[in-house]
C-alpha positions in Angstrom: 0.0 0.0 0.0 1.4 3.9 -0.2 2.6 5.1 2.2 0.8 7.5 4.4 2.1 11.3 3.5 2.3 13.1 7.1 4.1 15.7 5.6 0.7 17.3 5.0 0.1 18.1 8.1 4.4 18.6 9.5 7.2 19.0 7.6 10.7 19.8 8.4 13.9 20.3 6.7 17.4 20.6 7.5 21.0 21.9 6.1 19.5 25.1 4.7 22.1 27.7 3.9 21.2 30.9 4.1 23.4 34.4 3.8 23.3 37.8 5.5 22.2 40.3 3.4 20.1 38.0 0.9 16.1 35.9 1.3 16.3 32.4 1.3 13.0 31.2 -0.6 12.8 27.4 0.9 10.1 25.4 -1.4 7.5 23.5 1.4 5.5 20.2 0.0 2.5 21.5 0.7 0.8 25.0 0.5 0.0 27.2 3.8 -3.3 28.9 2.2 -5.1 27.5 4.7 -3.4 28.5 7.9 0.4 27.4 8.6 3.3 28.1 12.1 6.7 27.8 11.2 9.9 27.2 13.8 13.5 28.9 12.6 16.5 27.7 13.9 20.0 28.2 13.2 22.1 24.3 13.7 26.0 25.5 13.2 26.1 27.9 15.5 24.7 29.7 18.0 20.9 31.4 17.2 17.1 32.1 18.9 13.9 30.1 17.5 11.7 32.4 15.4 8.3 31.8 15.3 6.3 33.0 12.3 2.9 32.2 10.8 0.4 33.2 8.9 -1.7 35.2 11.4 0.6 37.8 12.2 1.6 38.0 8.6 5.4 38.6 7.2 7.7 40.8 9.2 6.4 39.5 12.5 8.1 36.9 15.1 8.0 36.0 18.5 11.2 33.9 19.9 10.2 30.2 21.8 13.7 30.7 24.3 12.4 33.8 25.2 10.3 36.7 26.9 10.1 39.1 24.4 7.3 40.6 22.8 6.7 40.7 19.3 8.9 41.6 17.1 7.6 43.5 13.9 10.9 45.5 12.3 13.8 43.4 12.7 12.8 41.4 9.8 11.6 43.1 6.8 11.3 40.6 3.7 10.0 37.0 5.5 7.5 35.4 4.3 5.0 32.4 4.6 2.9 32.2 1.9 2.0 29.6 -0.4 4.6 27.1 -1.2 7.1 29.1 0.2 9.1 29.5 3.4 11.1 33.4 2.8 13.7 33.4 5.4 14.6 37.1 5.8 17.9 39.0 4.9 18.3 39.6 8.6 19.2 36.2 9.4 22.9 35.5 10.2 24.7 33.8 7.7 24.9 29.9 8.6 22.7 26.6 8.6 18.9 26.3 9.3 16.3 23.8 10.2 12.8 24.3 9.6 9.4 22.9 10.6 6.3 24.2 9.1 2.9 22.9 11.3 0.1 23.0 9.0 -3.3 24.7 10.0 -6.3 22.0 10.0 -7.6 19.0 12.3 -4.6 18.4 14.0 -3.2 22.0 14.5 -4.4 25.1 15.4 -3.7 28.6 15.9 -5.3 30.3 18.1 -7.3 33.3 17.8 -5.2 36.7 18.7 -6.8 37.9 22.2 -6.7 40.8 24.1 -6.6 39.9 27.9 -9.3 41.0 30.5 -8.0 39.2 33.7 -11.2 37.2 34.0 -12.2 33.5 33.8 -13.3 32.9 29.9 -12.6 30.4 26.4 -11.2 31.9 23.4 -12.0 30.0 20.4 -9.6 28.7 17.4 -11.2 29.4 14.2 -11.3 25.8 13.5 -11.9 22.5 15.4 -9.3 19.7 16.1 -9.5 15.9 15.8 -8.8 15.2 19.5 -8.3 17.6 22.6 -4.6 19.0 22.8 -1.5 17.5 24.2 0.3 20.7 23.7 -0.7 24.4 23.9 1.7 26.9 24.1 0.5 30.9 24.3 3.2 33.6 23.5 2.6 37.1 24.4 2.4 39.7 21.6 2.2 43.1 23.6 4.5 42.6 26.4 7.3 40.8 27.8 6.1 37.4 29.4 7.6 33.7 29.2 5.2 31.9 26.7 3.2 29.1 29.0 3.1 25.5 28.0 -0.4 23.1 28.6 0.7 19.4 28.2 -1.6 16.7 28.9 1.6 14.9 30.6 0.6 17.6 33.8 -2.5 18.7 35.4 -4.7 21.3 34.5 -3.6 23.6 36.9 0.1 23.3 36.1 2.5 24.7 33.5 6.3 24.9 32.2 7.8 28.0 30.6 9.0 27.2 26.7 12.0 29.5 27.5 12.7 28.1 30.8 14.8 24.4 32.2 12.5 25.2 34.9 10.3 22.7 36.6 7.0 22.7 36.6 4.9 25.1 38.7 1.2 25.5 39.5 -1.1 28.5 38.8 -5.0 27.9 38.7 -5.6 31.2 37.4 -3.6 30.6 34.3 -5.8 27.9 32.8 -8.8 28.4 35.4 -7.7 24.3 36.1 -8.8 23.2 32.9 -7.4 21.9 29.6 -8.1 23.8 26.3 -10.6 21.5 24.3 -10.8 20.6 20.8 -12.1 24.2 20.0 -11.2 26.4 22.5 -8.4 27.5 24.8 -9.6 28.0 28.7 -8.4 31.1 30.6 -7.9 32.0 34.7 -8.1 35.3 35.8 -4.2 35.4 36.1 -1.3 37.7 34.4 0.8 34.7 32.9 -2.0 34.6 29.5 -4.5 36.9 30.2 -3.3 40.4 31.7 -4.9 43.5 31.3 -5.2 44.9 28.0 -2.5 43.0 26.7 -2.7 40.9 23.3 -1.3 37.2 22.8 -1.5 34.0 20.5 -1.8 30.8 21.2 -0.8 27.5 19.2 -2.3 23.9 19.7 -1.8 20.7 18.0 -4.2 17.8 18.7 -3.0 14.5 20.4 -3.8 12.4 17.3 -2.8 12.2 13.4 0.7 13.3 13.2 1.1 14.3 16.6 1.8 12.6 20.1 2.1 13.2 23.5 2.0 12.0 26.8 4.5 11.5 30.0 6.6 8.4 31.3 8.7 7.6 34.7 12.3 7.7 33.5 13.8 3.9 34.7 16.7 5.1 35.7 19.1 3.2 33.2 20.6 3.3 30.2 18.4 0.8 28.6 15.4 3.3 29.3 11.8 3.8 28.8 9.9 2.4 25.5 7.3 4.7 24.1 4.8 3.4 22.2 3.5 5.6 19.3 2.2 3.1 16.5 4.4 4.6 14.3 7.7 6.0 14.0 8.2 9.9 14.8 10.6 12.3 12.5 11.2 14.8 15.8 10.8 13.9 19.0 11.2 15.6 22.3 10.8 15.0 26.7 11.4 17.3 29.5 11.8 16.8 33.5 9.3 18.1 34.5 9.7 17.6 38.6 13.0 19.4 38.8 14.8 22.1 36.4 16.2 20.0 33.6 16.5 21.2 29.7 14.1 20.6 27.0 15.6 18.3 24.7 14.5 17.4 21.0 15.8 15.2 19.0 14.8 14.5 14.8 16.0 11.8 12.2 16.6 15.1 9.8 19.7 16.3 11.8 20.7 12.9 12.7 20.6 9.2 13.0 20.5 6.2 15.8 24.4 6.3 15.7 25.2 9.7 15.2 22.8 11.3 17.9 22.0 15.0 17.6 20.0 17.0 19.9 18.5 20.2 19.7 17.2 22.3 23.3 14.3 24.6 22.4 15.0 26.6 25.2 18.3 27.6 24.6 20.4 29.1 21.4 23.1 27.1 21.4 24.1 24.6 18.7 23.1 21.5 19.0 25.6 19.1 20.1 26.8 15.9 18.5 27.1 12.3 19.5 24.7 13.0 22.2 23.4 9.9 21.8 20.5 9.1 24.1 17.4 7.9 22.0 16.7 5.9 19.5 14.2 6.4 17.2 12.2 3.3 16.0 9.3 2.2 13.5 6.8 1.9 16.3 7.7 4.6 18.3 11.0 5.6 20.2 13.1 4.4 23.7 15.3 6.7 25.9 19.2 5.2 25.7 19.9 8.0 28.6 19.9 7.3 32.3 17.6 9.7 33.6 15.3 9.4 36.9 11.9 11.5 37.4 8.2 12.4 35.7 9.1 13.4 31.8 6.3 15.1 29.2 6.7 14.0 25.5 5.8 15.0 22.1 6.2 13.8 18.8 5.5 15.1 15.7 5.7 13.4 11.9 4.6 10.1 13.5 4.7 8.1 10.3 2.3 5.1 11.4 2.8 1.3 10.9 -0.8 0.5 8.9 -2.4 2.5 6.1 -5.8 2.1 8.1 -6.4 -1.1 5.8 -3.3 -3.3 5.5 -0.7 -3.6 7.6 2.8 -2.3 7.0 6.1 -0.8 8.8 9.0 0.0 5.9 12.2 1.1 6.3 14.4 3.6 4.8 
């Protein structure tokens, strides 16, 4: 049977070289016309993670490692818009990877929201497949860490994208419940919904392409299994009961033996022969002796069966 295309709903591509001074037009599989995020992140050296998409238009990023606000002059000739990924002149001259999450059943992005420090929903203009594993809401107007919902944690409780922090616990941030498969839940807290002040949110469903979930790291090298019927193109945990780093990991950068992680956190390059998963057909298993409560996600999962018939192919 074909293969089953996930790259419809996630793509991501590495080794793009891009110069100072010049656009780099990067050619994506499928068009963003209906609705499309895109991560930025430079892989030979140091560099933050832009965040663009389609909502805010060109010319407009937030950062994942950090606090900042919006950003709407530094770049000036981005774009996302139909087949293409523009990275903008701005950029330092060096090595990309890219990942483009397409708008539709299994991701969202939120609608743009000014706050009002009261307990309310703020619907996406669409409706996902499943209830989120993941929500993250960046702050457009002021300076705040962006908050992360993962269904690994409880409905009171976040982590900070930019942050090794642990997690912490805020029921006015969420008012103690997880955003649904069309709307995003709100406290009467500062953290997402201060006082006059306008954010976004992103949310990708726990189904299709994407997975999530938590698991008690064993403590050994030969760690944890994760089951995922399929096998995932990134993949990424966090400690989430002490201050530990995000770490993400995708076959694009690297392979089983020559282990490259990325830290979404932080702007450093990523370091090599870090080797401390491997990812399989069916899922992936931590190689990495780590102790404690970790969140997962996984994007790209290409699955095992076509629906009908089952398969599992290599490459």
């Amino acid at each position: 049977p074909a293969v089953i295309n996930y790259e419809d709903e996630y793509y991501i591509e590495a080794g793009i070289s891009h110069t100072n001074g010049a656009t780099t037009a990067v050619t994506l599989p499928t068009s963003v016309s209906g609705g499309a995020m895109a991560r930025i992140k430079r892989t030979d050296s140091a560099g933050d993670w832009y965040v663009v998409n389609t909502v805010r238009g060109a010319n407009s990023f937030v950062k994942w490692n950090d606090s900042a606000a919006e950003d709407t002059s530094t770049f000036t000739d981005d774009n996302l818009t139909g087949t293409t990924l523009t990275l903008a002149s701005a950029l330092a001259t060096g090595t990309y990877v890219i990942e483009v999450f397409y708008v539709g059943s299994y991701f969202q992005i939120g609608t743009v929201y000014t706050g009002n420090l009261t307990n309310r929903t703020v619907a996406y203009p669409g409706t996902l497949d499943t209830a989120p594993g993941l929500s993250v809401v960046f702050g457009l107007t002021n300076a705040v860490n962006p908050r992360v919902q993962h269904i690994g944690m409880a409905a009171t409780e976040f982590l900070n994208a930019n942050l090794t922090s642990a997690k912490a616990t805020a029921a006015d941030l969420w008012n103690s419940t997880y955003a649904s498969t069309t709307a995003l839940s709100l406290g009467a807290g500062t953290a997402a919904n201060g006082t006059s002040k306008d954010y976004i949110s992103f949310h990708w469903a726990n189904s299709g392409p994407y997975a999530f979930g938590s698991f008690e790291a064993n403590g050994s090298a030969d760690g944890n299994m994760v089951a995922l019927n399929g096998g995932p193109v990134t993949f990424g945990y966090k400690n989430i009961d002490a201050a530990q780093g995000w770490v993400m990991h995708t076959t694009k950068l690297s392979d089983n033996q020559n282990g490259t992680d990325l830290s979404p956190q932080a702007t450093n390059a990523p370091p090599v022969n870090d080797i401390t998963v491997d990812l399989l057909s069916n899922g992936w298993k931590l190689r990495f002796s780590r102790t404690a409560t970790h969140i997962y996600w996984a994007y790209g999962i290409q699955p095992m069966t076509d629906g009908s018939t089952t398969q599992s192919k290599a490459k």
